[in-house]
C-alpha positions in Angstrom: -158.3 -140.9 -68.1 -158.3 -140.8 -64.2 -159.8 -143.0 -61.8 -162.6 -142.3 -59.4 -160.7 -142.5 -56.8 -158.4 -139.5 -58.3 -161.5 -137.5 -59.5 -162.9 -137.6 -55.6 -159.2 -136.6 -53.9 -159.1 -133.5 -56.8 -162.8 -132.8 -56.1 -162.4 -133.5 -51.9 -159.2 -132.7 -51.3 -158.1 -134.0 -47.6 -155.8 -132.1 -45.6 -155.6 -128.3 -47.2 -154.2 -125.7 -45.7 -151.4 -125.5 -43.2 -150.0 -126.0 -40.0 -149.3 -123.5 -37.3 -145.7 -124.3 -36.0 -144.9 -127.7 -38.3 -142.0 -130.1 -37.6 -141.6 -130.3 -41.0 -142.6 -128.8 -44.7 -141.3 -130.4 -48.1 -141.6 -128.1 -51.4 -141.4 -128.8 -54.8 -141.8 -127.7 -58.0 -142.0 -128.5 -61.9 -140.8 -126.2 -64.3 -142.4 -128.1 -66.9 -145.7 -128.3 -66.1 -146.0 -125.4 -63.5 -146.8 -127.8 -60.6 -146.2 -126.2 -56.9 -146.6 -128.5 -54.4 -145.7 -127.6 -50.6 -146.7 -130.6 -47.5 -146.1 -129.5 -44.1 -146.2 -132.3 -41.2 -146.7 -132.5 -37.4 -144.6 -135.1 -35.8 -145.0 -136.6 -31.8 -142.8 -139.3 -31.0 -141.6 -140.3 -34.6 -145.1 -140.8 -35.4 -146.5 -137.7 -38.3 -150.3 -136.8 -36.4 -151.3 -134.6 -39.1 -150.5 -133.7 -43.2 -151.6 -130.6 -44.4 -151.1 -129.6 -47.9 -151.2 -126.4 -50.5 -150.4 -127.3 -54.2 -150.9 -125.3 -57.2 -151.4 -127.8 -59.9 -153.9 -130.2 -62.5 -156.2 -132.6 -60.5 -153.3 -135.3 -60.7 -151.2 -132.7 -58.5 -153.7 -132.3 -56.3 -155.2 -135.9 -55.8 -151.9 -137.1 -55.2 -150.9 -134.6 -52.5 -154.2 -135.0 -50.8 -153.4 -138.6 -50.9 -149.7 -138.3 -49.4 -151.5 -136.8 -46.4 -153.8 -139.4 -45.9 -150.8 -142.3 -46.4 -148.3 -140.5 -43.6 -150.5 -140.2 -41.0 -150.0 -142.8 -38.4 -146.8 -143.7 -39.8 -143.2 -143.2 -38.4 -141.0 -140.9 -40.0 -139.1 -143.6 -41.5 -142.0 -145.0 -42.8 -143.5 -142.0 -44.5 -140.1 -141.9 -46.4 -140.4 -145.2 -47.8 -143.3 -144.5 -49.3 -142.7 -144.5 -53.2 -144.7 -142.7 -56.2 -145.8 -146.0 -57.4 -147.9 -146.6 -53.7 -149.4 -143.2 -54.2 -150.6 -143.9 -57.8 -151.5 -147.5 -56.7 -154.0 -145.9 -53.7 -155.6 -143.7 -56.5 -156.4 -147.0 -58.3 -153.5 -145.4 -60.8 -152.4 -142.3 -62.4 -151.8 -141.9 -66.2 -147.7 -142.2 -67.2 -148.3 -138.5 -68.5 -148.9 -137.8 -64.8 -146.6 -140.1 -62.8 -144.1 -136.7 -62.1 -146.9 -135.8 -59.8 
């Protein structure tokens, strides 16, 4: 049902926890499924150093939010806010449809 690459970011999560004074934090929530997911972001320059990230959730919730934070980093914020559902389930070699909302 999930790809490796999902099972190791649910298993090895990159990025948990928080960060002390961000430039930024995002929150959301799915009354459906029960999904919590909050990212916080440190930004110099227009370019996002660091992702951190807490999310209550299934392993797709999780993967993918470990994931986000690996994709931002590096990028500007312009960049970051391109980047689309689809390019997160693509990097996790794909996501089941059930599991796209994550």
């Amino acid at each position: 049902m999930y790809s490796n690459k999902v099972i190791d970011h649910f298993e090895n999560p990159r990025n948990v926890g928080t960060i002390d004074h961000p430039d930024g934090i995002g929150k959301q929530g799915n009354p459906v499924c029960g999904d919590v997911m909050e990212i916080a972001i440190k930004v110099n320059d227009n370019i996002i150093e660091e992702g951190k990230f807490r999310t209550f959730g299934c392993c797709a919730a999780i993967a993918t939010s470990s994931m986000v934070t690996e994709m931002v980093k590096g990028k500007t914020l312009d960049e970051a806010e391109q980047i689309s559902k689809q390019a997160v389930a693509d990097a996790l070699d794909g996501l089941p449809p059930a599991k796209m909302h994550c």
